[in-house]
N, C-alpha and C positions, 0 to 999 in steps of 0.2 A: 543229601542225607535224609533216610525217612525215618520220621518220629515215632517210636514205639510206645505203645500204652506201658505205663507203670506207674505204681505209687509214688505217690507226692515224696517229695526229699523236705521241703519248707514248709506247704501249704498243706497241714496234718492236723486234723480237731481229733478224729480220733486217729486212723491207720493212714490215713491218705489217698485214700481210694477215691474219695470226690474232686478232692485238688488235683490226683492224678488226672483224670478223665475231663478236669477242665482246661488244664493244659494241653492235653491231648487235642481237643478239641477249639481250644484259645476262645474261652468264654470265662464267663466269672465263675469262682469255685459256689456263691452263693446262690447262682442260679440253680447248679448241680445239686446242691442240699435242699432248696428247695424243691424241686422238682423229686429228691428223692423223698423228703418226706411226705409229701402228696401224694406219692405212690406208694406209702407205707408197707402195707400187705405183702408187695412182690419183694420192692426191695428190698428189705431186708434180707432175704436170700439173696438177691442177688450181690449187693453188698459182699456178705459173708462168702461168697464164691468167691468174688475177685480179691476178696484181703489174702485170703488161699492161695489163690495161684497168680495173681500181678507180682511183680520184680518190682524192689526196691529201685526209685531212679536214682543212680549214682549224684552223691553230692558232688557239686562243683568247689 
């Protein structure tokens, strides 16, 4: 089964879009925020892209 990117279902500070993408990737969601607020300037676009168009991960 291949894992597909989507928003966090549990791991949501705001949309889930970081907890998604550490799942994704099976790293911690706090390296993800870190890493995004470090990149401040871009992220936030790109944040805002993927809260747009990521899928909700179905709760279990």
């Amino acid at each position: 089964m291949s894992q597909k990117l989507a928003r966090s279902s549990t791991d949501r500070a705001l949309y889930g879009v970081c907890g998604g993408i550490a799942e994704y990737l099976g790293i911690s969601s706090f390296i993800v925020r870190v890493i995004f607020f470090l990149t401040a300037t871009v992220s936030v676009w790109v944040y805002i892209f993927l809260n747009w168009f990521l899928e909700d991960k179905p709760s279990l």
